[in-house]
Every structure is written in C-alpha cells, then in structure tokens.
C-alpha positions, -999 to 999 in steps of 0.1 A, spaced: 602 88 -107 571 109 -103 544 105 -126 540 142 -139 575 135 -158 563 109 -174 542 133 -196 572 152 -206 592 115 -213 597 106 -246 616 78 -266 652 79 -265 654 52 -299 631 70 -320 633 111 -305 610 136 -290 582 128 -314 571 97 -297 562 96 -258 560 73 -236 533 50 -220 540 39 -186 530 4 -170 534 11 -137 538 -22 -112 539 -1 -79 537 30 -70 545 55 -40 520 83 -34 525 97 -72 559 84 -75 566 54 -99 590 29 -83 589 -3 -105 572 -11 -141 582 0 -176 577 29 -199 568 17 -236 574 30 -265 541 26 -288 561 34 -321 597 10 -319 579 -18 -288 608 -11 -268 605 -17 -230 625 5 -205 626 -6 -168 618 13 -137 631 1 -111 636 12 -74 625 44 -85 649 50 -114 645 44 -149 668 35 -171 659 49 -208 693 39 -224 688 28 -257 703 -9 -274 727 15 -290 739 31 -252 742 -2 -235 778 -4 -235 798 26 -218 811 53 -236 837 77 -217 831 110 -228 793 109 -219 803 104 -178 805 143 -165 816 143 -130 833 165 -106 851 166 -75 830 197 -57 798 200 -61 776 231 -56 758 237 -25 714 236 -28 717 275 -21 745 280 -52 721 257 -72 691 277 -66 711 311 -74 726 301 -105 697 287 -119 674 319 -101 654 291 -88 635 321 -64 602 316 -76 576 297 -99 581 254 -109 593 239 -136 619 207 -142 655 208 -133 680 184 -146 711 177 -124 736 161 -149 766 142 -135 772 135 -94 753 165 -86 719 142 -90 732 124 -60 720 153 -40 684 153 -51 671 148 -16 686 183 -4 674 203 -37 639 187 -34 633 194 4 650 230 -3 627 240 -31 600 217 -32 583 237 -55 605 227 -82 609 190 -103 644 177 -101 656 151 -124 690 136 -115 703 122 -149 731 100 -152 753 86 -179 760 52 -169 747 26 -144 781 20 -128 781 58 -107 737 57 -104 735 50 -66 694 40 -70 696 45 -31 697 77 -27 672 103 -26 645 72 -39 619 95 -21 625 126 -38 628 141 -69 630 117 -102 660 99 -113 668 80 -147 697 68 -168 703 74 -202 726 77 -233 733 108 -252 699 114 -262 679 129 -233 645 113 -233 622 148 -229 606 169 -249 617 202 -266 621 231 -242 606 212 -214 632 220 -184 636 256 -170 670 249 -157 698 226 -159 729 219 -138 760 201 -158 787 192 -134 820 182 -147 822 173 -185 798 164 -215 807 155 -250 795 180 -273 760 158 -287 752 152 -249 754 195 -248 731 200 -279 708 176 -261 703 205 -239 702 231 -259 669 210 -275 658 203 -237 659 245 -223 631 262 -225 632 301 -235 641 321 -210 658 290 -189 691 284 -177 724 263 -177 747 261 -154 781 243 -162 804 236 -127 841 234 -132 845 224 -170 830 261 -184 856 273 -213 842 247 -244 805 240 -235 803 277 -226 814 291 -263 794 259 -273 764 274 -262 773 308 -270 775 297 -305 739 286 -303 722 320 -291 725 312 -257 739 348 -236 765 341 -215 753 360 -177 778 346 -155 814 332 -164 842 322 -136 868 299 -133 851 271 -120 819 280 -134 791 298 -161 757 306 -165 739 308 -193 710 320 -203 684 311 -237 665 338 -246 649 327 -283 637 295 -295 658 273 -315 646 267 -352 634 233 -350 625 228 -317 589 221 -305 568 218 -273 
C-alpha cells in the first residue's frame, strides 16, 4: 500500500470525516507492507499486511453476497486506460472486483497513475499478486477515502446499489466510471445522480461526473 494513499484514507466505522494514522512496522521504498492504520476517533486498528490492508469494519466481517462484483472477462490495460482517458495527468484509480488482480500490468503501463485494487471479501484477495505495485485493500460497503478523491474507477461485474453510491461520493468532478459487463442498473443509477452517460454498450458504460454532489467534501 503506498504511503501517499494513506493521506486520502479515512475511517470506514466512523466515515470520511476522520482519517487515518498509520503505524507502519515495515516498509518497501514508500510502500507500506505490514503495520496498522488507526482510527484516532472510534480506537479501531486495521491490519496491513503483505502489503494489503484490510479496512472492513466489525459490522463487514462476515460476507455479504451482493457486495462481491466479479466477472469472467476482464478489460485489457489499453481498454482500461481508454475508458477511463487515462492519456495524461495522475490521480487514484480504483479497480473494483477481479480486475485489481491486474494491478501489476496497469501500474507498469501507466505508472504515472495510483491504482487501488479494492476488493469485497478476503476469500477472492490474492495478497500475492502485484504486492510490488500499486495499492491494494479490502473493505465493506463503505469505501475508506475521501470525497472526490479518485479520478477514475473501474467496476467489474456487479455492486449492490450502497457499494455504487460509495462511488458516486468517491469521483471527483470531471472523473470517470467505468462499469464492465453488468451496465443497464448501475448505469441509470448513476444517471440519476448527475452523472452523463458518454459511452453505453452491451458489455459495458462510461460515465462521466461533471458537478459536485451536494454534500460532498475534499
């Protein structure tokens, strides 16, 4: 987990008000690989471990089904980069699902960008892979970031609905989401929120968030 996310890293018990401090027991270059990341308002302790952090809350410990988004293809690094119109600039991207299993690629491909692989449960987290690049974590439905802090974010296969809002919170203006296979629902979803649809195909939709939602802060 590198240590410039930890900045952006909030508190998934008590929400994006309250960041995170980290204890870090060893680190790689600037990448966190085991220690914890404390909470200062509710005490809680979240592990980092092999690189991965897992910032599920006492209330997301036991496995709920329609959080796990997966799918059977999975975009290449160069569909990734044009969906998102990763061409130029930084920023964070979050890979939501199986796709964060190919952080390695994306990282070497466009090292200029942050990506965060973020999964749902522990069981499909392979900790193994891609432990050199990128940042990886585990969480429940409340993504632990602050407001607008991710230029793009990848969703591949299907969300439930509060995981969805979570990144409507999570995109900054002018970002983008892409959803790979399961488009129809989180696509009107989003629509629904202000977000303009740019790209809509069977197997997959881009959209784009061109306000700031009421609410939201940096």
């Amino acid at each position: 987990m590198h240590l410039l996310l930890v900045d952006q890293m909030t508190c998934p018990r008590c929400g994006p008000e309250f960041g995170l401090i980290l204890l870090a027991n060893e680190m790689e270059e600037r990448k966190v690989m085991d220690g914890y990341l404390g909470c200062s308002n509710c005490r809680n302790q979240f592990p980092v471990a092999n690189g991965m952090a897992d910032l599920r809350s006492p209330f997301d410990l036991v496995p709920k089904q329609n959080f796990i988004g997966f799918s059977d293809r999975m975009p290449t690094v160069t569909e990734v980069g044009a969906l998102l119109d990763l061409t130029d600039g930084s920023g964070n991207v979050g890979l939501i699902g199986n796709l964060s299993n190919n952080i390695r690629d994306l990282s070497q491909e466009m090292s200029n960008f942050q990506f965060v692989g973020i999964h749902r449960e522990m069981d499909h987290a392979d900790s193994s892979l891609g432990a050199d690049k990128g940042s990886r974590i585990i969480c429940g439905s409340k993504l632990p970031f602050r407001s607008e802090c991710f230029r793009g974010v990848v969703v591949s296969g299907k969300d439930s609905e509060e995981c969805m809002m979570e990144l409507v919170r999570t995109l900054a203006v002018g970002g983008r989401i892409a959803i790979w296979e399961n488009v129809d629902e989180p696509s009107e979803l989003l629509r629904n929120e202000g977000f303009d649809i740019l790209m809509k195909q069977s197997d997959v939709a881009v959209l784009g968030r061109n306000r700031s939602i009421s609410g939201n802060s940096n």
